[in-house]
N, C-alpha and C positions, 0 to 999 in steps of 0.2 A: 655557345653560338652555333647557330644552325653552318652545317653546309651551303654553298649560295644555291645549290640547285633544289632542295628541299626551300628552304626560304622563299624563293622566287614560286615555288609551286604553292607555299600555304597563301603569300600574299596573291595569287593570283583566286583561289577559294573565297578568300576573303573577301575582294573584289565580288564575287558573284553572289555572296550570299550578304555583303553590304544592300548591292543594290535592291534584291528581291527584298530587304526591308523595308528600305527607303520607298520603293513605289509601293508599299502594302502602308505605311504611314501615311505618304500623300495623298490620299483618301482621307477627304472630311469625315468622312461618316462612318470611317474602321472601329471604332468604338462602341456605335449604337449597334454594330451589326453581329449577330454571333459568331457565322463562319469567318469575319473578317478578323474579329478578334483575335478567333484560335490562330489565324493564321501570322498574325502578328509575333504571336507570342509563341507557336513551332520556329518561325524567323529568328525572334531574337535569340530561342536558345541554339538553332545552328549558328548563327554571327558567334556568339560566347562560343560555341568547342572548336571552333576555329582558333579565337582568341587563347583558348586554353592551351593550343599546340604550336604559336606563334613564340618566336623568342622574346621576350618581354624586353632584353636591350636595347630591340631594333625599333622600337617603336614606343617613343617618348607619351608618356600618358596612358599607357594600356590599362593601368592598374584602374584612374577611373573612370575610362569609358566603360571597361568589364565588371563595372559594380554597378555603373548607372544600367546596363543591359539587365543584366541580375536583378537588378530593383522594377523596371521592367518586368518581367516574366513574373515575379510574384507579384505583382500589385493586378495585373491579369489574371490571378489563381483564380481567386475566389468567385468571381464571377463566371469562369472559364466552368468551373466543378457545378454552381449552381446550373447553368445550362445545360450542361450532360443531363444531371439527375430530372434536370423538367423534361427533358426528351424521353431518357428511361419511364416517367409515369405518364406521358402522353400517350409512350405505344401501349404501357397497359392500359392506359384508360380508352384507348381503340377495342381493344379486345375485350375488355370488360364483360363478364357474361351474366351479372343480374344488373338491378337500379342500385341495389346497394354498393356493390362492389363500386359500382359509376361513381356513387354518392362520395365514396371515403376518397379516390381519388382525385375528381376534383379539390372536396376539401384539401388534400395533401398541395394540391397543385397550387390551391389560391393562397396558401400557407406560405408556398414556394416563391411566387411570384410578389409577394411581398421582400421577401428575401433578396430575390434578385434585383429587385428595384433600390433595395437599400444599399446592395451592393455595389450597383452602380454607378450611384450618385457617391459613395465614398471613391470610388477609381475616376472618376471625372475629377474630383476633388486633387487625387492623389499626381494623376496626369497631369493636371494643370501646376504643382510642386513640382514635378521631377527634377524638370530642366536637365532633361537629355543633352549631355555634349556632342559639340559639332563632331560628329563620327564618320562624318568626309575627313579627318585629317589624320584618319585613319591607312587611306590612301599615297600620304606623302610616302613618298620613296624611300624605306628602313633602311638606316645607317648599317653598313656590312662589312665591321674594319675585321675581320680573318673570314674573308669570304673560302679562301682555297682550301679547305680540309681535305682530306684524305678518305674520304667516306662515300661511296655510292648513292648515289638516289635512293635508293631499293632498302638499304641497310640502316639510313636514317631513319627512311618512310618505321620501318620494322622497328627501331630503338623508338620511337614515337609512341607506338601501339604496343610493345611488349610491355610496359609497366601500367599501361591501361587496361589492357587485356586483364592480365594477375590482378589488377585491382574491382574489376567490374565482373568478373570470374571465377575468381580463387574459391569464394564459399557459396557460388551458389548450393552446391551438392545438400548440403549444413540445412538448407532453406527449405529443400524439398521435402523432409523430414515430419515438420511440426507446423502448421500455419501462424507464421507469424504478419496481420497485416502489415505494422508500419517497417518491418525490415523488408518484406516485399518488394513495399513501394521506394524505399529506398536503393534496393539492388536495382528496380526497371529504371529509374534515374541516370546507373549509371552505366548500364544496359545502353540507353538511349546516345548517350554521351559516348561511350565505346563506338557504335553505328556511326555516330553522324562524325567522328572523325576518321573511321574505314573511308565515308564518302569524300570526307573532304583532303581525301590522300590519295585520291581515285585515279589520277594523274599517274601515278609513281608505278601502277599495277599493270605485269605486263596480263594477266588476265582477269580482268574482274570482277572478282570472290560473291557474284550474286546470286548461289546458294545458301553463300553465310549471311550475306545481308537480310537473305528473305526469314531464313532461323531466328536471325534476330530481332528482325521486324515481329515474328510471330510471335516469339517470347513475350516483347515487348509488349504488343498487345494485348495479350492475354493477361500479364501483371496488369495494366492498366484496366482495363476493365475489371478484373478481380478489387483493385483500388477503389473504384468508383461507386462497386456496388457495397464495400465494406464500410465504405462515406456515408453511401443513402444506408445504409442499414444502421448505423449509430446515430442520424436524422432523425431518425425512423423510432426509435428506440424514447429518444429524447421529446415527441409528439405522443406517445405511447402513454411516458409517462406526465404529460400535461392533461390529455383526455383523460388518463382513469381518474385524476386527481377532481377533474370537475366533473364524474360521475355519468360523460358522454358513451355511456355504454357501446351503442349501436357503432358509431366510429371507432370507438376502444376496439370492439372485437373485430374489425372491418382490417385497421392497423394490425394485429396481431397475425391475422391470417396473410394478408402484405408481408410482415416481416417474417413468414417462416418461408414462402415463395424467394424473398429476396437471399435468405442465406442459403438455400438448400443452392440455386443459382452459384451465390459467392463460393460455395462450397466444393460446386462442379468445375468451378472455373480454376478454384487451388489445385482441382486434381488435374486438370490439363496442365496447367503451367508448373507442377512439379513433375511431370515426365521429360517437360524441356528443359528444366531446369537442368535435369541428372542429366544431362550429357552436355549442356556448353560446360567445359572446361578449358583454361589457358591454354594447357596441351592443345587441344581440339582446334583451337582457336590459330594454334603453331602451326598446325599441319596443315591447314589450308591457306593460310595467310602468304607463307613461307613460299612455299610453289608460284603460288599468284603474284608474287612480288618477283620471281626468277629466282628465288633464292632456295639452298641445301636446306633440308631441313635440320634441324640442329640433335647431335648424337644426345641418347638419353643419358645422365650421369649414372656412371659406375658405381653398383654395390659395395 
């Protein structure tokens, strides 16, 4: 059981990053819309790392409001990923510098927009299933039978983040190494998750760590983006091998020349995000954390 003063600080998080859902839901039309989508689905997964830092005793039904959120955010994916990649080949199809290259993009694009329409209509499908629980009774006031612990604000907030920290941390170094995409995308996950509970602890901090936040943020996107282009490049890959097959030459070699642009990119992007990689470490993450919160920083263990 939480301390009551940390508990009283996450439920109050919670509070604010309920409501920025609920008014992004209340829109008819969040669905049809790209930006409004994303921003549904950035929402739900701040509500979950809140959820994830909340005492699950104090609040009856956590378990599945935190699954219906979750179910949430990926039924959003897929739609979420096809929209990035149509933007990725619209700005090249702006920049396009012969008819052909015009030509293969389009086709890519109308290739695309079948996709996305499919997708769609399965997430309309999937939304109109979910039956979201009422996640106002989220709000009811969390039973706090040992509210008086012995524990600081500051030193909770810290026991909160140090096993997240070590977890979202520990290997990035390992990663910087050798490009692996789906471990990437799996570390910026929880990369992402580490950040948005720094924020939703922001209360507790007597100075607020938004060096590290911005570090993170940057990681962050940089894995993401490296993510997104290793996505359109297995798309990519997967169209490659349908044109050669039906003997579409002039697009076959139009895709080939695409998919060396797209890696050489993915490639430039692993090498920025393994220099940031090699220096977030837990330590790293101790020493600025620890100050910002008012707290010693903790002695290194003895050889």
């Amino acid at each position: 059981m939480h301390p009551a003063e940390l508990a009283i600080l996450l439920h109050r998080a919670l509070e604010a990053r309920l409501a920025k859902l609920q008014g992004l839901l209340a829109d008819d039309d969040w669905a049809t819309e790209t930006e409004a989508l994303h921003q549904v689905r950035v929402a739900a997964r701040r509500l979950g790392a809140v959820l994830d830092l909340v005492d699950p005793e104090a609040y009856p039904g956590l378990k599945g409001r935190r699954r219906a959120l979750k179910n949430l955010v990926d039924l959003l994916g897929l739609p979420r990923e096809l929209d990035v990649h149509a933007a990725t080949l619209e700005a090249r199809l702006a920049e396009a510098k012969t008819p052909t290259q015009a030509a293969v993009l389009e086709h890519l694009l109308e290739g695309l927009e079948r996709a996305r329409a499919k997708a769609r209509r399965a997430m309309r499908r999937g939304l109109e299933d979910l039956r979201l629980p009422d996640l106002r009774r989220l709000l009811d006031v969390p039973s706090l039978p040992h509210p008086f612990q012995h524990a600081s604000l500051q030193e909770s907030a810290w026991a909160c983040l140090a096993t997240r920290a070590e977890a979202a941390l520990g290997d990035l170094a390992s990663l910087s190494i050798q490009e692996d995409a789906s471990a990437l995308h799996k570390a910026r996950v929880r990369i992402k998750k580490l950040r948005y509970a720094v924020e939703a602890l922001e209360a507790a901090f007597a100075d607020v760590p938004e060096g590290l936040l911005k570090d993170l943020r940057a990681l962050q996107t940089a894995l993401g983006d490296h993510h997104d282009l290793a996505v359109l490049e297995a798309h990519l890959w997967e169209v490659e091998e349908g044109l050669r097959a039906r003997g579409r030459k002039i697009l076959h070699a139009g895709v080939l020349d695409l998919l060396g642009e797209v890696a050489e990119s993915r490639r430039a992007l692993f090498g920025r995000a393994a220099d940031l990689l090699y220096v977030q470490t837990p330590a790293a993450f101790a020493r600025t954390i620890r100050p910002a919160l008012g707290l010693p920083l903790e002695e290194a263990p003895r050889p």
